[in-house]
DSSP file (Angstrom, degrees, kcal/mol; ACC not computed):
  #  RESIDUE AA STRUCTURE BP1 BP2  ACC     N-H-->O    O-->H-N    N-H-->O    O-->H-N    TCO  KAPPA ALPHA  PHI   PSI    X-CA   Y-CA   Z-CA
    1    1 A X              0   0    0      0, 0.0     2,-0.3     0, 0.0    75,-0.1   0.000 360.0 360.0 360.0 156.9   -4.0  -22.5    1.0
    2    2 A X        -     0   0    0     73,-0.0     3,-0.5    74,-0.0     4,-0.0  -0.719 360.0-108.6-112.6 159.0   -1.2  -24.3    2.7
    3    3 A X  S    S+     0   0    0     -2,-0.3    73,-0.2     1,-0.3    72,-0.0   0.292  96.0  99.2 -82.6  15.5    0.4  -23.1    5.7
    4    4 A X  S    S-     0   0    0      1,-0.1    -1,-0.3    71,-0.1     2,-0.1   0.466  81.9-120.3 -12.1 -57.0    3.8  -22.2    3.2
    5    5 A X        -     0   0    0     -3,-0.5     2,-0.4    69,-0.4    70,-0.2   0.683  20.3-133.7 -53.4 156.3    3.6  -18.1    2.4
    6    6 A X  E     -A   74   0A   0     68,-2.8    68,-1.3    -2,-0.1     2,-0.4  -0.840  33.0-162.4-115.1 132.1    3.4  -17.8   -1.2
    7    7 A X  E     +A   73   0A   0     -2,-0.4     2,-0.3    66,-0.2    66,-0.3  -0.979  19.0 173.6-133.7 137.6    5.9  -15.1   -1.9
    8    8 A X  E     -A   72   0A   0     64,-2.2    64,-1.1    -2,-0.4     2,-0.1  -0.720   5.6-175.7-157.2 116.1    6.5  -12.9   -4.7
    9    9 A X  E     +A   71   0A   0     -2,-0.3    62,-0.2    62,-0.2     2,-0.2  -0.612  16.3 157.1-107.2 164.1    8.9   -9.9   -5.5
   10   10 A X  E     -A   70   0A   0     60,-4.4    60,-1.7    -2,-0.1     2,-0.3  -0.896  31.2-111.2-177.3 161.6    9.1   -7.9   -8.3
   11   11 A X  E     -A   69   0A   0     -2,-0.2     2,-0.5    58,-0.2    58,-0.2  -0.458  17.1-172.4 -73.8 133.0   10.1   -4.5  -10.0
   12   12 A X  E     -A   68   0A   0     56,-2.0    56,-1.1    -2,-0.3     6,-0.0  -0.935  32.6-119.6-127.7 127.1    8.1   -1.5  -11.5
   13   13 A X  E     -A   67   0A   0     -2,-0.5     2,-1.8    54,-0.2    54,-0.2  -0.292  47.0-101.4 -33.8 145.1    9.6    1.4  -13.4
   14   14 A X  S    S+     0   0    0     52,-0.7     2,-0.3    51,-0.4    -1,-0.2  -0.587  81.4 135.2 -64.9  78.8    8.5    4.8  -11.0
   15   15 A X  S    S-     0   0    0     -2,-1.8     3,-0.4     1,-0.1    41,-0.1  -0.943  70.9-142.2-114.8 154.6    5.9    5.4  -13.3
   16   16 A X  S >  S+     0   0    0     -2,-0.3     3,-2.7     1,-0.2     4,-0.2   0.729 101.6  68.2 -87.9  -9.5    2.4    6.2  -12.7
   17   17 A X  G >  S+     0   0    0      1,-0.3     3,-0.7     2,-0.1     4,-0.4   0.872  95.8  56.7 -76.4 -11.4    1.4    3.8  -16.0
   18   18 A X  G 3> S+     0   0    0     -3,-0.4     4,-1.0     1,-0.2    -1,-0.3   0.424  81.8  88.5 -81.8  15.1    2.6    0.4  -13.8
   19   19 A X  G <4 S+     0   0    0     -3,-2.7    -1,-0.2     2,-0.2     4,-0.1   0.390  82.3  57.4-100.8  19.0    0.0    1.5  -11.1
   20   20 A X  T <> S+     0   0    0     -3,-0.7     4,-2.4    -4,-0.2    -1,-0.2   0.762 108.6  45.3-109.4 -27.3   -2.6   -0.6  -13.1
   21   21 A X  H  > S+     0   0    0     -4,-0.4     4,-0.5     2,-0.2    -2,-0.2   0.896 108.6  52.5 -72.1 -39.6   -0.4   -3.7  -12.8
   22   22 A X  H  X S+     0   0    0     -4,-1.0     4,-1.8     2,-0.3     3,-0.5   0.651 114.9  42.8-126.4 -34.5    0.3   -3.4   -9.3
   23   23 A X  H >> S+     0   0    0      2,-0.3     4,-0.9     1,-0.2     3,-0.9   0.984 116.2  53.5 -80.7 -48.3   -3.7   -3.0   -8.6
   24   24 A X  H 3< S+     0   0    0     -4,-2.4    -2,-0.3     1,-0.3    -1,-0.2   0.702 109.5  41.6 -49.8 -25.9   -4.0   -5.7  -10.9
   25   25 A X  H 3X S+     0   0    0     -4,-0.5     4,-1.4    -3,-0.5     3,-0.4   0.679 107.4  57.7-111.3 -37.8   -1.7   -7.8   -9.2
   26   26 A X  H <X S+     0   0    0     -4,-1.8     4,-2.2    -3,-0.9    -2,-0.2   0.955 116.1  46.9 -48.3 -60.3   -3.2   -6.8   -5.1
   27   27 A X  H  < S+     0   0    0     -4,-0.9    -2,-0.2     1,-0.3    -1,-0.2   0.203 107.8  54.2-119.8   8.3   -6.6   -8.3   -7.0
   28   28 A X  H  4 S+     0   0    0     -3,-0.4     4,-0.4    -5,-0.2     3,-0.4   0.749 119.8  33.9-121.7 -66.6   -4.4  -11.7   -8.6
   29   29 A X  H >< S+     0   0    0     -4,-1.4     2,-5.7     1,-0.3     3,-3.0   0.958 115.9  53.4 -85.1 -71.9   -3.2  -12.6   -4.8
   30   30 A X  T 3< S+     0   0    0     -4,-2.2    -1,-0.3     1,-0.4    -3,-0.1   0.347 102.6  63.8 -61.8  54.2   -6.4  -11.5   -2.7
   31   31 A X  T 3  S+     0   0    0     -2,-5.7    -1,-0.4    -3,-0.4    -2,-0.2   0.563  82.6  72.6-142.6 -28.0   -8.5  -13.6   -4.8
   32   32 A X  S <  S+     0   0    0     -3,-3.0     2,-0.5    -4,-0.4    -2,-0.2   0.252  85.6  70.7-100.4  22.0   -7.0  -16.5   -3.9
   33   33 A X  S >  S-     0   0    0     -4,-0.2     3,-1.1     3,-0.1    -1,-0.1  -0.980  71.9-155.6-115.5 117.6   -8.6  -16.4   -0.7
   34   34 A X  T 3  S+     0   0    0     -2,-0.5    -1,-0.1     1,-0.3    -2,-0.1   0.627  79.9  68.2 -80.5 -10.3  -12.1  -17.0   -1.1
   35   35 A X  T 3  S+     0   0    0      2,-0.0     2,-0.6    -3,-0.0    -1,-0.3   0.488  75.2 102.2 -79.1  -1.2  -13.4  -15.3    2.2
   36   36 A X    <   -     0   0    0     -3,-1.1    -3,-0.1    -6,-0.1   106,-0.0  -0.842  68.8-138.9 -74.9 109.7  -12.6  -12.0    1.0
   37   37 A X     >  -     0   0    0     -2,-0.6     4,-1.4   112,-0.1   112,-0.0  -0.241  26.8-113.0 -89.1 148.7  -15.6   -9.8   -0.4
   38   38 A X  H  > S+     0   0    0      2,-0.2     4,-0.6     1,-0.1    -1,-0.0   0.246 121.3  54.6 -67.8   1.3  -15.0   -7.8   -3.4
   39   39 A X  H  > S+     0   0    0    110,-0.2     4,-5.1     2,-0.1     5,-0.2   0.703 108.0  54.0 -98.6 -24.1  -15.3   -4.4   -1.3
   40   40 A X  H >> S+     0   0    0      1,-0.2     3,-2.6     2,-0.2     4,-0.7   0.823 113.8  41.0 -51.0 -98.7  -12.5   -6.1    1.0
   41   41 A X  H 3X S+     0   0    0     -4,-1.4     4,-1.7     1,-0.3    -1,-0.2   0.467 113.8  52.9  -6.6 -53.3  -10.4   -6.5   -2.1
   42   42 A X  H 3X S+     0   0    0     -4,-0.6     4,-0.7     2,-0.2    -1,-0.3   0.819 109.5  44.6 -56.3 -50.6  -11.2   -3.3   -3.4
   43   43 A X  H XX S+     0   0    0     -4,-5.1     4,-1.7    -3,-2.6     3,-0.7   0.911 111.0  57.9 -65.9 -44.4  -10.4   -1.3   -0.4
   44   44 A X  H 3X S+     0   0    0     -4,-0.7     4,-1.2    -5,-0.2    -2,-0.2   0.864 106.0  47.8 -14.1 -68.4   -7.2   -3.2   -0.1
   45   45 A X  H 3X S+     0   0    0     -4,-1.7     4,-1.0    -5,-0.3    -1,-0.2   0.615 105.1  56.4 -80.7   1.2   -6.2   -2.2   -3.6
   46   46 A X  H <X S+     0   0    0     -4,-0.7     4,-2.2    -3,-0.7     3,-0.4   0.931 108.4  51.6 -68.9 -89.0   -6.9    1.3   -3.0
   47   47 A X  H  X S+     0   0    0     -4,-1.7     4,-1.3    74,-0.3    -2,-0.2   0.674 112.1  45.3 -17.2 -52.9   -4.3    1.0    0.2
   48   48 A X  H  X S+     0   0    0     -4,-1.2     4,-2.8     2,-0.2    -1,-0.2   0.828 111.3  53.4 -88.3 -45.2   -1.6   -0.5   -2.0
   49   49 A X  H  < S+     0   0    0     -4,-1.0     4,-0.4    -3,-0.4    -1,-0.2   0.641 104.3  53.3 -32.3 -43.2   -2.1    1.9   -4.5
   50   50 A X  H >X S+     0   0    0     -4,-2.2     3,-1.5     2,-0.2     4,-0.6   0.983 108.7  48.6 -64.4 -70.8   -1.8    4.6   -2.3
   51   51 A X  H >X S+     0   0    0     -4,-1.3     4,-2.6     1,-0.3     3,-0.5   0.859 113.1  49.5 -34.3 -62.5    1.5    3.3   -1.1
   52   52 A X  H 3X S+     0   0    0     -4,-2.8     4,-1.2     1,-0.2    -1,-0.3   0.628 109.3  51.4 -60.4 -23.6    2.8    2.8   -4.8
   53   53 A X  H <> S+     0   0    0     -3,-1.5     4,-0.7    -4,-0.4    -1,-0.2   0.554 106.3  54.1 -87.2  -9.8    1.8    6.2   -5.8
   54   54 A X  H <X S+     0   0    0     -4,-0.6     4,-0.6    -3,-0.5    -2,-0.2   0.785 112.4  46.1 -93.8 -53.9    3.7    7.8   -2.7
   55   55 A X  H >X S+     0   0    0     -4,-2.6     4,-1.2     1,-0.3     3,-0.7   0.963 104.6  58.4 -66.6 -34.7    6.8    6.0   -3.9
   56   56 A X  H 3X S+     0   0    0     -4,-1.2     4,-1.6     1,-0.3    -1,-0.3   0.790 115.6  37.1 -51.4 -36.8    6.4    6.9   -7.5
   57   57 A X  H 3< S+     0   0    0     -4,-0.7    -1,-0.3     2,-0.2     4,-0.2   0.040 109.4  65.9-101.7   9.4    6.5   10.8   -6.5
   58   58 A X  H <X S+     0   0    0     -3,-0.7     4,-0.5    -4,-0.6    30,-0.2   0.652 109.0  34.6 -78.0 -39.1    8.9    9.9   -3.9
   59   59 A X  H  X>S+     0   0    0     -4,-1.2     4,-2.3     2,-0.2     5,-1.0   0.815 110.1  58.9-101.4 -28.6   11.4    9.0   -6.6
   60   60 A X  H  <5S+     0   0    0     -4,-1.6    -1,-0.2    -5,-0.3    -3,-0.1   0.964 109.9  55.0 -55.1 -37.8   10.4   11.7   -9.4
   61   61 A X  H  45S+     0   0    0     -4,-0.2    -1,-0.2     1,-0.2    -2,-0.2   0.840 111.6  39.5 -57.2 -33.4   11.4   14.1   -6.3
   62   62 A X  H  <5S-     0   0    0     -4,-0.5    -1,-0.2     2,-0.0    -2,-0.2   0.721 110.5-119.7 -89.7  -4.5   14.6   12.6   -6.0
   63   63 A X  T  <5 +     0   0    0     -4,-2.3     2,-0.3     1,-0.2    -3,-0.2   0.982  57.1 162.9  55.7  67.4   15.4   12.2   -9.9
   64   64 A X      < -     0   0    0     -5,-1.0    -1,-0.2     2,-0.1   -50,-0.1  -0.908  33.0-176.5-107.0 150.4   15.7    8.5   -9.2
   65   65 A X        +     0   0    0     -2,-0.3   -51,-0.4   -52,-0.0    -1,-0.1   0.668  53.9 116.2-104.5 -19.2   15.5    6.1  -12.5
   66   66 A X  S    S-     0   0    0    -53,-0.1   -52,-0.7     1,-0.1    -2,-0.1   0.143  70.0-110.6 -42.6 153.0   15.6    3.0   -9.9
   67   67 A X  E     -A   13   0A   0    -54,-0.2     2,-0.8    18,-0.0    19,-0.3  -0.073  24.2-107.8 -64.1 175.1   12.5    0.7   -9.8
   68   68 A X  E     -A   12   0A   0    -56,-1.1   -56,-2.0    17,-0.1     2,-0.5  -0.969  29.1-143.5-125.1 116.4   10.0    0.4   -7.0
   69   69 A X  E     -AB  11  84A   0     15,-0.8    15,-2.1    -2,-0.8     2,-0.3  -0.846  21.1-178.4 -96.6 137.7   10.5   -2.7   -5.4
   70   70 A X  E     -AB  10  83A   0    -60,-1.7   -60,-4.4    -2,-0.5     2,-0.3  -0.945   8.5-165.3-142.6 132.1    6.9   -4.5   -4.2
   71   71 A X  E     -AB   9  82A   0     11,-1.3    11,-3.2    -2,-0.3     2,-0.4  -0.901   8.8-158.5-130.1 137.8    7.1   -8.1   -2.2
   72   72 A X  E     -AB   8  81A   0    -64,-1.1   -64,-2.2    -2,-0.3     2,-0.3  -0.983  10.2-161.8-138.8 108.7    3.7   -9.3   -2.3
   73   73 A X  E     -A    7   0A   0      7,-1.3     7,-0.3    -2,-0.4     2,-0.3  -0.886   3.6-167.8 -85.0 120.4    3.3  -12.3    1.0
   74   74 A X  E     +A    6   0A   0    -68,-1.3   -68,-2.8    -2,-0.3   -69,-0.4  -0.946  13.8 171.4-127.3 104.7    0.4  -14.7    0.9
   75   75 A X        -     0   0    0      3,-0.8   -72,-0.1    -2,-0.3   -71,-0.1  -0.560  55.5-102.0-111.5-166.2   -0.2  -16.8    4.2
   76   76 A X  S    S+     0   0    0    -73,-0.2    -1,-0.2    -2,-0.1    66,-0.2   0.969 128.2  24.5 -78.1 -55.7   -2.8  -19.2    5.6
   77   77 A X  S    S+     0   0    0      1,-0.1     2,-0.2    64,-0.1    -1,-0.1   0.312 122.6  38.9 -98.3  17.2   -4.2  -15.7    7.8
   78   78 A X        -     0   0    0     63,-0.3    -3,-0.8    61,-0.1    63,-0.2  -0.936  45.7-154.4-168.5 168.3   -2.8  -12.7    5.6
   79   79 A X        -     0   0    0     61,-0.5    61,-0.4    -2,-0.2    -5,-0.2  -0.159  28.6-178.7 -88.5-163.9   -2.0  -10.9    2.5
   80   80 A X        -     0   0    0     -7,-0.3    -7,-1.3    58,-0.2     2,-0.3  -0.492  15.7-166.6 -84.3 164.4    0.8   -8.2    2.7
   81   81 A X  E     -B   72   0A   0     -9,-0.2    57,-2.5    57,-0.2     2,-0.4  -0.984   7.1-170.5-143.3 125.4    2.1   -6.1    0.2
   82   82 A X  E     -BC  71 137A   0    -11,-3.2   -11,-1.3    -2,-0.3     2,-0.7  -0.993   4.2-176.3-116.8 113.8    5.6   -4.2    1.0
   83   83 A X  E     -BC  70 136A   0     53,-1.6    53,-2.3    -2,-0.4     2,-0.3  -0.957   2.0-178.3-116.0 137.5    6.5   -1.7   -1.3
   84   84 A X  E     -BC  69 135A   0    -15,-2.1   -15,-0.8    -2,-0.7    51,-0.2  -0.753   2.6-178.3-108.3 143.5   10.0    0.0   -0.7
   85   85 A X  E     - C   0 134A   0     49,-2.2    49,-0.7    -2,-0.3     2,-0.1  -0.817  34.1-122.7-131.8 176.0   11.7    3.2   -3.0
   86   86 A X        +     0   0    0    -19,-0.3    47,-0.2    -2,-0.2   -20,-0.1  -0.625  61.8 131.3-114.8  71.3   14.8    5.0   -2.9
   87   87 A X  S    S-     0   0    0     -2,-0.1   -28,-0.1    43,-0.1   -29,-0.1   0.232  79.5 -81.0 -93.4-136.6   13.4    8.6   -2.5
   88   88 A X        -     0   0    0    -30,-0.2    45,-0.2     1,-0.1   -29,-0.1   0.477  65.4-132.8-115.4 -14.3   14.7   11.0    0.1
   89   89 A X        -     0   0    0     43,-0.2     2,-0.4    40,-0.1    42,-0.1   0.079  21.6-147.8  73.4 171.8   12.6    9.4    2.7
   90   90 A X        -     0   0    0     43,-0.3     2,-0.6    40,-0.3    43,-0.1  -0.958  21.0 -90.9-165.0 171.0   10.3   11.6    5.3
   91   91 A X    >   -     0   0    0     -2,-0.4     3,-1.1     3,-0.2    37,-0.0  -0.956  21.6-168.6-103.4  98.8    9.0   11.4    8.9
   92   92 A X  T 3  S+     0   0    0     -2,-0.6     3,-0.5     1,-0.2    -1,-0.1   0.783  83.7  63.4 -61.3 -35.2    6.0    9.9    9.3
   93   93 A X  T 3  S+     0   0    0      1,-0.2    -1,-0.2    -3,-0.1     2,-0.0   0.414 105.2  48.0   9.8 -41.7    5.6   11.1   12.9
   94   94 A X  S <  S+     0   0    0     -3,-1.1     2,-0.4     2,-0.1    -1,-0.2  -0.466  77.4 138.3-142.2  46.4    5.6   14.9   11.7
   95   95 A X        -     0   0    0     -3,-0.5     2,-0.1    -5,-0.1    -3,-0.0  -0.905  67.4-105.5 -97.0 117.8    2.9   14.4    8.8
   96   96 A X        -     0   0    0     -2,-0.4     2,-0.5     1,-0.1    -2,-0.1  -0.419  31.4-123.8 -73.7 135.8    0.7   17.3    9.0
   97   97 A X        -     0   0    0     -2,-0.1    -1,-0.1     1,-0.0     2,-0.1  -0.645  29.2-159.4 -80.9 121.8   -2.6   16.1   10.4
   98   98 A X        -     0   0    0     -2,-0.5     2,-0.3    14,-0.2     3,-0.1  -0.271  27.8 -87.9 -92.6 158.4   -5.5   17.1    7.9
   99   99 A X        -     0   0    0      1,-0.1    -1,-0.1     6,-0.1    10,-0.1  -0.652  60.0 -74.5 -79.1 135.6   -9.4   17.4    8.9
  100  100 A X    >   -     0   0    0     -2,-0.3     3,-0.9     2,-0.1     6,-0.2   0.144  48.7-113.8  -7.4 139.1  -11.7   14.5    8.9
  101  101 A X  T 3  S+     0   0    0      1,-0.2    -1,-0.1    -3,-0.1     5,-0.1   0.905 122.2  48.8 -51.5 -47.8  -12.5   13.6    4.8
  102  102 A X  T 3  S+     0   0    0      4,-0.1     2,-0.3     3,-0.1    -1,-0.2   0.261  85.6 105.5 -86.4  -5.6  -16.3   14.8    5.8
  103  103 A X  S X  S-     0   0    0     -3,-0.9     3,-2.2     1,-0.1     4,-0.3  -0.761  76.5-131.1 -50.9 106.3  -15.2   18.1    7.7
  104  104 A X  G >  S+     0   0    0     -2,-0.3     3,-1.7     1,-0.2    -1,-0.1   0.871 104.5  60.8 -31.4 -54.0  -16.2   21.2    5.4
  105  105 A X  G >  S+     0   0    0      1,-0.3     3,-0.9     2,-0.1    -1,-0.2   0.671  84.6  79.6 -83.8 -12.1  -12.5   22.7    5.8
  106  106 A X  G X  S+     0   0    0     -3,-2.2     3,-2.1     1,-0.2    -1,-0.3   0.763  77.3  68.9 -65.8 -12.9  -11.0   19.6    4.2
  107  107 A X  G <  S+     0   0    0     -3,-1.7    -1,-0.2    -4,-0.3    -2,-0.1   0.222  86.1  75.1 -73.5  14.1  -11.8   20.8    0.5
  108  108 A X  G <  S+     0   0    0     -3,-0.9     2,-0.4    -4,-0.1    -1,-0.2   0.778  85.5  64.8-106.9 -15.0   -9.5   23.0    1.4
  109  109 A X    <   -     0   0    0     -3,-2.1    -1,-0.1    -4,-0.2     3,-0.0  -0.691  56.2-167.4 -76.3 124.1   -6.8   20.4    1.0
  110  110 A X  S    S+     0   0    0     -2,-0.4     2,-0.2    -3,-0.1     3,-0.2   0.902  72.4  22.5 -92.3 -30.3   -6.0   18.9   -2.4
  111  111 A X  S    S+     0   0    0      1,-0.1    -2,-0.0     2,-0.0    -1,-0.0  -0.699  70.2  83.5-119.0-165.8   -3.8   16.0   -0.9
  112  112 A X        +     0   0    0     -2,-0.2     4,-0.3   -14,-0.0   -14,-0.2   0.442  56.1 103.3 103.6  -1.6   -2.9   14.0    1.9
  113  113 A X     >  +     0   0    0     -3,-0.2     4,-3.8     1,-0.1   -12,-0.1   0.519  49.9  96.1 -67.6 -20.2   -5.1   11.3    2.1
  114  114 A X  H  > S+     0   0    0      1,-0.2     4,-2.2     2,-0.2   -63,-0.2   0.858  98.0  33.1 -68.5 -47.1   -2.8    8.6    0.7
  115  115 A X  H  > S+     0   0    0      2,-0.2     4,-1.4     1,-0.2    -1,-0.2   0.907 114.1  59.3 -94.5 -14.5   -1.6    7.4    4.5
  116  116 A X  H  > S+     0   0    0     -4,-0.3     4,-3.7     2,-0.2    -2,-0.2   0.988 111.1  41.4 -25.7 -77.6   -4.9    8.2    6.0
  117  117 A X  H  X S+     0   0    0     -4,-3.8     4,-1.6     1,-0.2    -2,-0.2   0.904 105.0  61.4 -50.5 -64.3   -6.4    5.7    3.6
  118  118 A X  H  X S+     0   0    0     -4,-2.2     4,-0.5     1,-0.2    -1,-0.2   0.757 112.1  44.0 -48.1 -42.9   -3.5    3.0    3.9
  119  119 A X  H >< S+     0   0    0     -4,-1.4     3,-1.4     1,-0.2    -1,-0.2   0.986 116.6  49.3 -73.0 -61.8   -4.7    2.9    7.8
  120  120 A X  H 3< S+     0   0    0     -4,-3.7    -2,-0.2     1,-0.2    -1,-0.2   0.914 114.5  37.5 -25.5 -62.8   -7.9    2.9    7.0
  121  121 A X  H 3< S+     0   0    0     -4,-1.6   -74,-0.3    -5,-0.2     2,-0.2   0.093 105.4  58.9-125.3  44.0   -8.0    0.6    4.8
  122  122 A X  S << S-     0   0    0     -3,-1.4    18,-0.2    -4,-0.5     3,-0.1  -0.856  77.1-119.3-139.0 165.6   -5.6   -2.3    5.8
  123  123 A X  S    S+     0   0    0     16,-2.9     2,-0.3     1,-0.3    17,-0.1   0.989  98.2   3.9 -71.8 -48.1   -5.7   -4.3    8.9
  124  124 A X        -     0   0    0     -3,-0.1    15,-1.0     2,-0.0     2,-0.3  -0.917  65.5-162.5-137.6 161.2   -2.0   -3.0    9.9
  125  125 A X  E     -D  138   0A   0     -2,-0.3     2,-0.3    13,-0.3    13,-0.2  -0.965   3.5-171.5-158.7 136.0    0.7   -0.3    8.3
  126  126 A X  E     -D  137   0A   0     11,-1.4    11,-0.8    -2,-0.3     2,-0.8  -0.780   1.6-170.0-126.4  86.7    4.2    0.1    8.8
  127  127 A X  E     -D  136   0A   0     -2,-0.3     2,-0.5     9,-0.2     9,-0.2  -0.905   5.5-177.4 -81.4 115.4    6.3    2.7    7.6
  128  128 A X  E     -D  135   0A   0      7,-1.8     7,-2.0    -2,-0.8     2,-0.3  -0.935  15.3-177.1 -86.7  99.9   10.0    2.8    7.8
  129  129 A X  E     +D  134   0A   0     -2,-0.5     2,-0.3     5,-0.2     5,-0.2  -0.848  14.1 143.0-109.0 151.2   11.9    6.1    6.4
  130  130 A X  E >   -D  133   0A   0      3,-2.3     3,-0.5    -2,-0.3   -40,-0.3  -0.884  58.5 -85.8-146.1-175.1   15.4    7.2    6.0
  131  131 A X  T 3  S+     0   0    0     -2,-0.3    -1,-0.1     1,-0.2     3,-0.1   0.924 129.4  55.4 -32.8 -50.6   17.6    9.3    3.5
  132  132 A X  T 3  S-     0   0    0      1,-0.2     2,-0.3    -3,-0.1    -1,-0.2   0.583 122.8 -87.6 -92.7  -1.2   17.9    6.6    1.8
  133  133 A X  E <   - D   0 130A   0     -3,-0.5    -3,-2.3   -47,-0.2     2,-0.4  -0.961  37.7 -70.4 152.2-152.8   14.2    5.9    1.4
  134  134 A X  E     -CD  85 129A   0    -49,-0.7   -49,-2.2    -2,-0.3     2,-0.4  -0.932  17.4-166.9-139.3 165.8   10.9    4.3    2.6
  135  135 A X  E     -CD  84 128A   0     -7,-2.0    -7,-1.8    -2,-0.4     2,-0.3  -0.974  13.9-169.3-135.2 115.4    9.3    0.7    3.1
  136  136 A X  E     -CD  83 127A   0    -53,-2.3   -53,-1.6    -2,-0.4     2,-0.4  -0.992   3.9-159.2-123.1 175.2    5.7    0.6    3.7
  137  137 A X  E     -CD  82 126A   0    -11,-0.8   -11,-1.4    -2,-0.3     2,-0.3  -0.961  10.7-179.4-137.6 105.7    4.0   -2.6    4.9
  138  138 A X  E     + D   0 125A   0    -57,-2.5   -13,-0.3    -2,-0.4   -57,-0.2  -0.684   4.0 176.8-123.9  84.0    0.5   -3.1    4.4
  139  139 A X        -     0   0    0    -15,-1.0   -16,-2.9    -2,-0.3     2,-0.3   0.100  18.0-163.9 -75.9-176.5   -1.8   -6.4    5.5
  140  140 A X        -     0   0    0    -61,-0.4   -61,-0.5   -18,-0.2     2,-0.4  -0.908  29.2-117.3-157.5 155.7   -5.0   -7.6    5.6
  141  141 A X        -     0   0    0     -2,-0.3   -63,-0.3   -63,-0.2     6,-0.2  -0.959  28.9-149.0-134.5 138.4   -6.1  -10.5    7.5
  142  142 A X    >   -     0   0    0     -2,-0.4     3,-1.9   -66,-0.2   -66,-0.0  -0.204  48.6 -14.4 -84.8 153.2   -7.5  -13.7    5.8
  143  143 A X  G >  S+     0   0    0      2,-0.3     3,-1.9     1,-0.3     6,-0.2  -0.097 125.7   0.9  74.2-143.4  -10.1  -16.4    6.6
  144  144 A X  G 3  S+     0   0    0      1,-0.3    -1,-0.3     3,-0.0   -67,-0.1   0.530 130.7  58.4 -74.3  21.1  -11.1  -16.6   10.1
  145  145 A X  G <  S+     0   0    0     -3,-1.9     2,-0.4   -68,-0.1    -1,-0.3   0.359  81.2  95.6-105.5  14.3   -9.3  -14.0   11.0
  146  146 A X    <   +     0   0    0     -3,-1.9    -4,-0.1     1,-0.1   -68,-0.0  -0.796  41.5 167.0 -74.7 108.0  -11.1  -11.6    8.4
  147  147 A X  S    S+     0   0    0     -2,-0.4    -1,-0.1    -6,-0.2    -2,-0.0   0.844  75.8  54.8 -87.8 -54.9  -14.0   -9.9   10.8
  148  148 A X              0   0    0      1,-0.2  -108,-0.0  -111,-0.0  -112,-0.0   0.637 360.0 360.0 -42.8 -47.2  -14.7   -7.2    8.1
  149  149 A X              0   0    0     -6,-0.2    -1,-0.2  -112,-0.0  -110,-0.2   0.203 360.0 360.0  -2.8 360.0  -15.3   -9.7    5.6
């Protein structure tokens, strides 16, 4: 890779049928770092996924027709993947905290996992909400700065 970002935006209807391009497309850029394991990759597109599925039911809540815009960043020492909607926005701050996945009393939830997993399973996570909607910001870190590998 060259020390350049590789940059690339691009639009998806809020539909759940683009969430197979968008994984497809996490598995298109981490690939082009060859230190990257296929569970890396995998968990990574899980994370992105997450994010993209959040927005999609962000904007069916708001009766948006707008796209979901995803900027997909390529450096020499990380991926990111940013995806922004126009939903109603939320407080991440004031997300009720759910029991451990492995804690009997969590079957008692049917969601809620989606930003759990995004922490998990990226190096760093950003979320920015307003009215007017949310950004989150998800990395990975490449090469020798990949521990996890």
């Amino acid at each position: 890779m060259t020390s350049d970002p590789a940059r690339f935006d691009f639009e998806i209807p809020a539909r759940p049928e683009y969430l197979s391009l968008v994984r497809s497309l996490v598995v298109e850029a981490a690939e082009m770092d060859s230190t990257l394991s296929r569970e890396r990759i995998e968990d990574f597109k899980v994370a992105v996924s997450e994010a993209t599925t959040n927005a999609i039911e962000a904007h069916a809540r708001a009766c948006r027709d707008d796209s979901i815009h995803i900027r997909c960043t390529l450096t020499d020492d990380r991926l990111e993947f940013h995806i922004t909607d126009r939903g109603f926005g939320f407080y991440p701050d004031q997300i009720q905290v759910l029991p451990e996945p492995d804690d009997p009393s969590r079957l008692n939830f049917e969601r809620g996992l989606g930003i759990y997993l995004m922490r998990v399973l990226s190096d760093d996570v950003e979320i920015q909400s307003g009215p007017d909607g949310t950004e989150v910001s998800l990395s990975i870190h490449l090469a020798s700065n990949n521990s996890d590998g």
